[in-house]
C-alpha positions as CSV (number, residue, x, y, z in Angstrom):
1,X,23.0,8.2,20.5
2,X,20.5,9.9,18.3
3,X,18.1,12.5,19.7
4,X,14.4,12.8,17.8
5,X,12.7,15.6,18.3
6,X,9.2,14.3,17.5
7,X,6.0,14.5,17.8
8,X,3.3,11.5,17.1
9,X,2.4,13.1,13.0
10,X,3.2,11.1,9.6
11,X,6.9,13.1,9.3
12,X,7.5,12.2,13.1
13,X,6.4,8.8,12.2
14,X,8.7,7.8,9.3
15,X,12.1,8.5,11.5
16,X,10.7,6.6,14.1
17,X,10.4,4.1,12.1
18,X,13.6,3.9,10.2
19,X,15.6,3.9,13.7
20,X,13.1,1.0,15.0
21,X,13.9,-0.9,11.6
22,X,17.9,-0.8,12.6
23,X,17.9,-0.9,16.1
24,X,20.2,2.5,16.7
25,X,20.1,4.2,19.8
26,X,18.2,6.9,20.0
27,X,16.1,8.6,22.7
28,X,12.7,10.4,22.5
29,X,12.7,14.4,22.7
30,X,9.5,15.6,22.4
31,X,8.2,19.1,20.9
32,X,4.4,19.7,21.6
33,X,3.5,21.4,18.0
34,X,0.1,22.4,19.8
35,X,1.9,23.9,22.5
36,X,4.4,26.2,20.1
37,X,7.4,24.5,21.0
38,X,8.7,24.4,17.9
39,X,9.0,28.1,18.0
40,X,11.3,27.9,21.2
41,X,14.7,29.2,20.1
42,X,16.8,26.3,21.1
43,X,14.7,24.6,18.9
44,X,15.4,26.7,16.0
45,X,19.1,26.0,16.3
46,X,18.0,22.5,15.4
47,X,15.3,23.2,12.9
48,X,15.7,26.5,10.8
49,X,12.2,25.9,9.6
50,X,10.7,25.4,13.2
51,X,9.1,22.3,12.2
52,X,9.9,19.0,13.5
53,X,11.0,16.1,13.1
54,X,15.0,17.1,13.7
55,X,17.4,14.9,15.0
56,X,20.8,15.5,16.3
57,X,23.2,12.6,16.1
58,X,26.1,12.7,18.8
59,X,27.9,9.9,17.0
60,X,27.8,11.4,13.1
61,X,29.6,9.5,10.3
62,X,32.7,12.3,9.7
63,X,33.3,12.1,13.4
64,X,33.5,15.7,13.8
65,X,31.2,16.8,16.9
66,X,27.3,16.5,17.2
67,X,25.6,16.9,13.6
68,X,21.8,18.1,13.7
69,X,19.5,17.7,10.6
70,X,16.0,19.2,9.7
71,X,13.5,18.1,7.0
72,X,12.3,14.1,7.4
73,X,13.9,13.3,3.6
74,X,17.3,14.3,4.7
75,X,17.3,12.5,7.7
76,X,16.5,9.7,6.1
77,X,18.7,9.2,3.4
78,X,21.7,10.4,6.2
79,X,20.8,7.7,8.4
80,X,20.4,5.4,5.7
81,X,24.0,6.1,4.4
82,X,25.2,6.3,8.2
83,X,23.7,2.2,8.5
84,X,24.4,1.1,5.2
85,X,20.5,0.1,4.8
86,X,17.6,0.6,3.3
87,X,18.7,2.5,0.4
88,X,20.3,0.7,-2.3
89,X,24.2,1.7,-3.6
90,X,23.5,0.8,-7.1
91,X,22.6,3.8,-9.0
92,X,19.3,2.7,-10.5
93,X,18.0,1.1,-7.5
94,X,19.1,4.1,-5.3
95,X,17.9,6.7,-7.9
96,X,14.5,5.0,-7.8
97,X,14.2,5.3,-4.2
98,X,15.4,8.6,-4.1
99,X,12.5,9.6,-7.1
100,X,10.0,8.1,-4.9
101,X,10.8,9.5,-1.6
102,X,10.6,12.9,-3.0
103,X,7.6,12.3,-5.0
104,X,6.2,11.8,-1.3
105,X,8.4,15.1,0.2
106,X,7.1,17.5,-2.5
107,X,3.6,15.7,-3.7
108,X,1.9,13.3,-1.2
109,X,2.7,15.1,2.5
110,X,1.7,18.3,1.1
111,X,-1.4,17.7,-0.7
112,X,-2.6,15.0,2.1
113,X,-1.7,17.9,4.3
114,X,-4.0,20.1,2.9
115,X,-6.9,17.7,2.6
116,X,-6.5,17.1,6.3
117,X,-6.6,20.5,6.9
118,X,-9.3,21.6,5.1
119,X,-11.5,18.5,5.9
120,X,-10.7,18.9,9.2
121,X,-9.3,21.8,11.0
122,X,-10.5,24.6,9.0
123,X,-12.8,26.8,10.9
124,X,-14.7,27.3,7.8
125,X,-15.6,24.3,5.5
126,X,-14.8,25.3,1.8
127,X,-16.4,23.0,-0.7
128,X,-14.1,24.0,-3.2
129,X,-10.5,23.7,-1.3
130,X,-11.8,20.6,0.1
131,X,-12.7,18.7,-3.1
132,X,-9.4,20.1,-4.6
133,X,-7.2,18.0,-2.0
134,X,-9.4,14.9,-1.6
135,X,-9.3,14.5,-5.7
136,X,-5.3,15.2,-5.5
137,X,-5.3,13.0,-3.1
138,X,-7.0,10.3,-4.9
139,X,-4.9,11.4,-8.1
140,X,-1.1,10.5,-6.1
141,X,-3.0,7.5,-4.4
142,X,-3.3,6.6,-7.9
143,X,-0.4,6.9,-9.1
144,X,1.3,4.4,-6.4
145,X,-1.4,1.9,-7.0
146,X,-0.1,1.8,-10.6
147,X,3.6,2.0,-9.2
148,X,2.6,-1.0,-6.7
149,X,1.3,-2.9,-9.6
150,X,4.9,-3.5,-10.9
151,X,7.0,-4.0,-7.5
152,X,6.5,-5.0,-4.0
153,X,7.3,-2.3,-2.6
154,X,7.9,1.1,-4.4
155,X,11.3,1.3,-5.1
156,X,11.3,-3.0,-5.4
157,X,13.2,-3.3,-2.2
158,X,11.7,-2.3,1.0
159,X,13.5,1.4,1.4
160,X,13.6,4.8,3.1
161,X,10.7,5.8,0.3
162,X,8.3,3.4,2.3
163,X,8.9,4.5,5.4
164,X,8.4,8.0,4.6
165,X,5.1,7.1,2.6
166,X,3.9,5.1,4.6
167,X,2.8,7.6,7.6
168,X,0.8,9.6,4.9
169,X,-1.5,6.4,4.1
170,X,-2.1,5.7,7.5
171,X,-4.9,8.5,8.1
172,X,-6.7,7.3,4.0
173,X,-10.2,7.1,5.5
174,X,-9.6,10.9,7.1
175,X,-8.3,11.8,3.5
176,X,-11.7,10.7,2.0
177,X,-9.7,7.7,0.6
178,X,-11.0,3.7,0.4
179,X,-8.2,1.3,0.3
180,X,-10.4,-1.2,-0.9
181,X,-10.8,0.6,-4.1
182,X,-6.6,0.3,-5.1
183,X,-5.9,-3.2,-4.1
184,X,-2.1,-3.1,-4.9
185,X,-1.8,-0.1,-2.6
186,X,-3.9,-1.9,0.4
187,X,-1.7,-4.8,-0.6
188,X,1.6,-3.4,0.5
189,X,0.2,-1.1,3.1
190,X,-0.9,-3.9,5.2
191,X,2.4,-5.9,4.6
192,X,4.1,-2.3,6.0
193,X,2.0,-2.2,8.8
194,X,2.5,-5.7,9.5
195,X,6.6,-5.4,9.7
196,X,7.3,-5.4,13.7
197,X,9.8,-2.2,13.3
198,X,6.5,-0.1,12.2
199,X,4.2,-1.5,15.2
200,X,6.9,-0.7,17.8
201,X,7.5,2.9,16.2
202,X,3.7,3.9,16.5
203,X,3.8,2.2,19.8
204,X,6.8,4.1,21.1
205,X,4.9,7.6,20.6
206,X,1.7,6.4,21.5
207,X,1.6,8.2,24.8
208,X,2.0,11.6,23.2
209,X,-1.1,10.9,20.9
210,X,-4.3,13.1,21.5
211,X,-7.9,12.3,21.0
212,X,-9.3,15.8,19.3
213,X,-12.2,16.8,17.3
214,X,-10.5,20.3,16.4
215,X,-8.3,22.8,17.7
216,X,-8.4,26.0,20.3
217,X,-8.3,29.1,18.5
218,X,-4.8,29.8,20.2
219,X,-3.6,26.0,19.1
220,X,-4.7,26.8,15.6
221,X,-3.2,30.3,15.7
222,X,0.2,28.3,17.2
223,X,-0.2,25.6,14.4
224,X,-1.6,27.5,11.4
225,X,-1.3,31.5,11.8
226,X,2.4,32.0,11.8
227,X,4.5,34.3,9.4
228,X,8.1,35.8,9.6
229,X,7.4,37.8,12.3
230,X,7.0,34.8,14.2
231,X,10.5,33.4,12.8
232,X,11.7,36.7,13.4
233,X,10.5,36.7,17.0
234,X,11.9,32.3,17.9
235,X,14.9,33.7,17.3
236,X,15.3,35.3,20.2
């Protein structure tokens, strides 16, 4: 059984939807980011980094006791090589999945990240911060319309790198993003959200999902005003 600690954003999302693509058993923890409860200290055992998602498998491929993992990308190229699927064994076609589902780790989640926040939950609005993500934005939606001019899917094979970018196209039109205007991109994102394994992932975490228009001052000191003091302080 694999525990999840999730909660209903596009990092939660793409674990969700790996172990809805494969059918393991898993079961739903959840950790209320709004709440702080990623800053609980059992948590942090889990997650060093106090963010979620985190899973803790009880049935781990060396067979050696419970193994937990933090960071999306590492879980899912562990449960990947724990199932045998969705990411190739030839080097080539591995090594382009693996290029791809960083690019999305270290370019698109972060500066989507941004752009939400600023656009959205900033208390200010700041023209300048604002037009810096949304172009960036544009600039890596870009670069997979080009990528998803060659291929189906952006490693060719359906793979761990679509699950995890995925989630981040989801929110486009709160990005300031049109699918209409990169039509390979729209092209694959619809055949994504088509696949049953991604309807029954957003589905499953559904119920956790809140209609907002902004945050409480203490949710957006909990979400956004933290430093090592506050690391310091989880730990118990």
């Amino acid at each position: 059984m694999i525990s999840l600690y999730y909660w209903p954003t596009p990092n939660g999302h793409k674990i969700m939807i790996f172990l809805e693509e494969t059918a393991l058993p898993y079961r739903i923890v959840p950790v209320d980011i709004g709440k702080g409860e990623q800053f609980k200290p059992d948590f942090l055992v889990i997650s060093p980094n106090n963010r979620m998602p985190a899973i803790v498998d009880d049935d781990p491929t060396d067979q050696a006791g419970p193994l937990s993992l933090f960071e999306s990308g590492a879980i899912l190229v562990y449960l990947a090589e724990k199932t045998g699927r969705f990411l190739a064994g030839e080097t080539r076609a591995r090594l382009d999945a693996l290029q791809w589902l960083f690019w999305q780790v270290g370019g698109l989640g972060p500066m989507a990240g941004q752009n939400h926040h600023f656009a959205r939950y900033s208390p200010q609005r700041i023209p300048y911060a604002i037009d810096r993500y949304v172009n960036e934005t544009n600039r890596l939606y870009g670069v997979l319309e080009r990528r998803l001019a060659q291929a189906p899917f952006v490693a060719g094979e359906y793979s761990i790198a679509d699950m995890a970018i995925y989630p981040w196209i989801v929110p486009h039109e709160a990005q300031g993003q049109n699918l209409s205007d990169f039509p390979n991109l729209q092209r694959w994102f619809e055949t994504v959200a088509a696949r049953p394994a991604v309807r029954r992932a957003y589905a499953a975490g559904k119920h956790l999902e809140r209609q907002r228009t902004g945050f409480t001052d203490e949710e957006r000191q909990v979400l956004f005003g933290q430093t090592a003091a506050t690391v310091r302080a989880s730990a118990g």
